[in-house]
N, C-alpha and C positions, 0 to 999 in steps of 0.2 A: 505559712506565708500566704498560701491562696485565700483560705480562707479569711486572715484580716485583711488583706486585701478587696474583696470581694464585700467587705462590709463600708468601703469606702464609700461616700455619693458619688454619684455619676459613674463609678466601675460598676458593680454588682458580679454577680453571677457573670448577666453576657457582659460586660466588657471583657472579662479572664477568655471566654472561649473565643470571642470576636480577635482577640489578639493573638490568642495562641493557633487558633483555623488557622488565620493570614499567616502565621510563621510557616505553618503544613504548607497553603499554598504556594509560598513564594520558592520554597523550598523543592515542590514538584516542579515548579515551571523552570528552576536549574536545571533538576536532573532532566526533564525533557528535553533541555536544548545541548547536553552532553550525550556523548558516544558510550556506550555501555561497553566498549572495549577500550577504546583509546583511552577515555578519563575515568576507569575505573578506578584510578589512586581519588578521586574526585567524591563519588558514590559513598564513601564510608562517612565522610565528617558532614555529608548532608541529610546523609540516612539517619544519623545520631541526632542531628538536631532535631528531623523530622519526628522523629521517637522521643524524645523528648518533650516537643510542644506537644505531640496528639497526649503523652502521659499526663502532661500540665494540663491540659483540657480535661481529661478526665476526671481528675481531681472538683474541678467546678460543675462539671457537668452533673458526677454522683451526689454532691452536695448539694445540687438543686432540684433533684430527682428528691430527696431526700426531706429538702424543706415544702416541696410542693406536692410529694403523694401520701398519705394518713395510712394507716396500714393496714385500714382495708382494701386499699386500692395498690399494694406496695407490689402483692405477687403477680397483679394483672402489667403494671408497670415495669417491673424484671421479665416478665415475659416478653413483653413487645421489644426491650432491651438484650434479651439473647436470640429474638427471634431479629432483629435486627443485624448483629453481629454473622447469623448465619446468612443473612441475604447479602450482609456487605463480601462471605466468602465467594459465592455465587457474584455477584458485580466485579465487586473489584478484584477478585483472584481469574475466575475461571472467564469473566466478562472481557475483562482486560488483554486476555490472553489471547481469545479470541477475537478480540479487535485489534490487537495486536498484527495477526497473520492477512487482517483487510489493509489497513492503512499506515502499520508501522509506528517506532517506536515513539516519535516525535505527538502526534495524532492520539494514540492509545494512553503513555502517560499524563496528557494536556485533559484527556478527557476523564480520568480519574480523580484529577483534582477538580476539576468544575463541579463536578459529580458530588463529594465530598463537601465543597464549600457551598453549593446550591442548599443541601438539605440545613446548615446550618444557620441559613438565609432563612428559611421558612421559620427558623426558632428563633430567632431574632425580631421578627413582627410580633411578638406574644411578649405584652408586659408584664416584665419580672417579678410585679406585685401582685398578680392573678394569682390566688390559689394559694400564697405563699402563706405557710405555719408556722408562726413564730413563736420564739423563745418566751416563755412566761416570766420570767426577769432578765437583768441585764446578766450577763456572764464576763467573770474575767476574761484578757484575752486570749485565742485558741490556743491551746499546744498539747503534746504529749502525754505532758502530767494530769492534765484534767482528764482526759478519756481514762487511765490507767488508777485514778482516784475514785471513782465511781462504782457503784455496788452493782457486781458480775460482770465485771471488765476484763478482769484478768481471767477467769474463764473462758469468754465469748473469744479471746486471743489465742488461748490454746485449744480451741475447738479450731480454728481459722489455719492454725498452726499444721494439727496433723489430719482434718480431716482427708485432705486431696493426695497424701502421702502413695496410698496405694497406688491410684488411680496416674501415679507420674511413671511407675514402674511398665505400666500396660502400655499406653498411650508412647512414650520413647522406642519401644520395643517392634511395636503391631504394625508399620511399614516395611522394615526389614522383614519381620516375621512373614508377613504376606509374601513379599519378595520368595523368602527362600521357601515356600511354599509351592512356590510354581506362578503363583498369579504375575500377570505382563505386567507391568508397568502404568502401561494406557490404563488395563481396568483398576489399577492400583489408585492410581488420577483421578479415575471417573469416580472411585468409593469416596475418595478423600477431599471431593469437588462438589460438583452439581450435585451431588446425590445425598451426600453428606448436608449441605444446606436444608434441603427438602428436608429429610429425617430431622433437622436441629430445629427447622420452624415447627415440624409436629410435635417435637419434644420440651419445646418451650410452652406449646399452647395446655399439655399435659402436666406438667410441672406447675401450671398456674391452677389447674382446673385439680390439682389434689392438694394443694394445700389450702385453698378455699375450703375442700372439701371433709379435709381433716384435720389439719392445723400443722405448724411446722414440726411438733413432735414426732407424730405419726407419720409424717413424710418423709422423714430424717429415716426412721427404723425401716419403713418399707424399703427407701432407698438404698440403702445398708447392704439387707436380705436379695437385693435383685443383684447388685453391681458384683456380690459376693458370688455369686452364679457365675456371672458373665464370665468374671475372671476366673473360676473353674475352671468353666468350659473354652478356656485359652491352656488353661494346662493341662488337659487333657487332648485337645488338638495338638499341643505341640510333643504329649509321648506318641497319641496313635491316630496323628492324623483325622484329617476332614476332609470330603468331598467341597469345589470351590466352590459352590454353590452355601453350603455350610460356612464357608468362611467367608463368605463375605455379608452373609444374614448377621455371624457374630459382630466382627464389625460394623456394621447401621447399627445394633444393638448396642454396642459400647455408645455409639458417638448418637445416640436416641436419651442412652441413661444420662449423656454427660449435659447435655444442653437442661434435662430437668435438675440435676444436679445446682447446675448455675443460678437458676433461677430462684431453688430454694435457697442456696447460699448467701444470693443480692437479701434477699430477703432479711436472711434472717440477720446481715448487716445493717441493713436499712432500721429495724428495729430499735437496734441498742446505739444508735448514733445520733447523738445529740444534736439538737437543732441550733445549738449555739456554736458547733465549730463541724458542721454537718460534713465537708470535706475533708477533713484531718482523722476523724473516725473511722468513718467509709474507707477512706484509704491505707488507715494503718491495717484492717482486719481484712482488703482484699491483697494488701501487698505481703500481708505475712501469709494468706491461702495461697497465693501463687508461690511464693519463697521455698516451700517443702516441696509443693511440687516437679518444681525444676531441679531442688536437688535429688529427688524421686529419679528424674529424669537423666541428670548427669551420669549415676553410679549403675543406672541401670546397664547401659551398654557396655561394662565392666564386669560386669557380676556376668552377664548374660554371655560375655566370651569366655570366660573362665567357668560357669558350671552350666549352660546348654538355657533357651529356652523356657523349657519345662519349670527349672527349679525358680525361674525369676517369677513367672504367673503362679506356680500355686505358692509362693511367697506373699506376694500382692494379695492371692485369696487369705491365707493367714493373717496378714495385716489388716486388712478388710474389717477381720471381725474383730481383731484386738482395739486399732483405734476406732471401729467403729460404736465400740460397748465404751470406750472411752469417752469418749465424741458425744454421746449421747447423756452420761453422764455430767460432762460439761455447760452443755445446750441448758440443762436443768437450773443445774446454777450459776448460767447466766440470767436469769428470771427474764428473760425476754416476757413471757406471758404474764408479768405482773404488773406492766405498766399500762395505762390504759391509753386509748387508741388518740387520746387530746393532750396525752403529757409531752413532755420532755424530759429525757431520761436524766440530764442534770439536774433539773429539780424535780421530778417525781419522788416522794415519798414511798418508797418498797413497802407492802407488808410482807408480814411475818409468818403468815400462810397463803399459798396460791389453790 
């Protein structure tokens, strides 16, 4: 629906996000002028909505990320896009909180939304035809069946499906873990905060600078082989222990691999996403990457009361390699690397050897 919407005159691209920001807005400037105590029955069905429009933005936003970056510029653009996400944890999370403690709550939420719709004000002065790559025919209109009809679609789906599988078992877990670990709280915060951002903008810029360097292939396998360690060496801290210092290096290291992780993923989405319904693509293969993940995440703290720790990480390390030799088998024949850097994957012509 965004996407033919977004093919309208006069909508485009930004009209989707210019409408859906204002929903974000109008939405914080409620919950700033309610009591986070008294109108908490209040907080939920604005919160929903709020999550809802920033979703619906994203949708148009990936989709114009998509028509406007060619792929040689696609990992340098996923970059500054997760390296963003980690500055907005850093603002808006750790930012907020701290201005929070100066001027209170009314002050603190009011200024997260300015904040938020300012930067969308800057992309708004940039006209929507700059840059834009368009479809080399006309295309039916966007849906479902068209992404899923399309040659290495249904792979690049099921690569999207269990790559991040492992990686929900760790991530669910590694707060508590920490906890019971001994570490305070505060320094649980500071890892999972300010510091955490830091590590995610240097993992972003790393994440663009090897797949330039080697191609998504190669980046996929190296990635693999690291993230497979990591999670080791979570199962082995949680049979014989870590010095805090040791744990908390591991974690920057998880949350180092996961931000390159992202950036090869936007990637390798950006690729196989047709210019003709560029937001319906994008968004089916990042909603099905997050969908495993959180159930990764659900079961985990299940598993982890009934058989310890230990057995969830070197599970995750075993999964690692299974889906990850899957994962990669996938990636293959999704021919990502057989379209050339000026087609559209709807009418690009595959060949028959890469």
């Amino acid at each position: 629906m965004i996407d033919r919407l977004s093919c309208h005159r006069g909508v485009g691209r930004k009209g989707v996000i210019l409408g859906t920001q204002s929903i974000v807005l109008l939405t914080i400037i409620a919950l700033s002028q309610l009591d986070p105590v008294a109108d908490i029955g209040l907080f939920f069905p604005l919160l929903l909505i709020t999550a809802f429009a920033s979703a619906t933005q994203d949708i148009a936003t990936d989709g114009y990320a998509v028509e406007h970056l060619p792929p040689q510029y696609q990992s340098g653009g996923n970059a500054i896009q997760s390296g963003a996400v980690a500055a907005g944890v850093l603002i808006g999370g750790s930012g907020t909180l701290f201005l929070y403690d100066i001027v209170g709550w009314q002050t603190a939420v009011l200024t997260a939304g300015v904040l938020s719709f300012a930067a969308v004000a800057v992309f708004l002065a940039i006209p929507e035809a700059l840059g834009k790559r368009e479809a080399e025919r006309e295309q039916q209109k966007p849906g479902l069946r068209n992404f899923f009809s399309r040659p290495g679609a249904v792979a690049i789906f099921a690569f999207a499906l269990i790559f991040r599988l492992p990686e929900g078992l760790i991530k669910a877990l590694e707060q508590s873990f920490l906890v019971d670990a001994g570490l305070s709280l505060s320094m649980i915060g500071l890892i999972s905060g300010g510091s955490a951002a830091a590590v995610g903008l240097m993992g972003a810029y790393v994440g663009m600078v090897v797949i330039k360097r080697l191609g998504l292939a190669q980046f996929f396998t190296a990635l693999i082989v690291a993230r497979t360690l990591i999670f080791a060496l979570y199962g082995t801290a949680a049979l014989y222990g870590m010095p805090y210092e040791a744990l908390i290096s591991l974690s920057m290291l998880n949350t180092f691999s996961r931000y390159i992780e992202i950036v090869g993923l936007f990637t390798a989405f950006m690729r196989v996403s047709s210019l003709s319904q560029a937001g319906t693509d994008f968004t089916i293969l990042s909603s099905a990457n997050l969908l495993v993940y959180m159930v990764g995440s659900l079961v985990t703290g299940i598993a982890a009361q009934a058989l310890g720790y230990a057995f969830v990480f070197w599970l995750a390390c075993a999964l690692s390699i299974v889906t990850g030799a899957i994962a990669l088998v996938l990636l293959a024949k999704s021919q990502i690397g057989q379209v050339a850097p000026t087609e559209d994957p709807n009418t690009a012509q595959v060949p028959t050897t890469s």
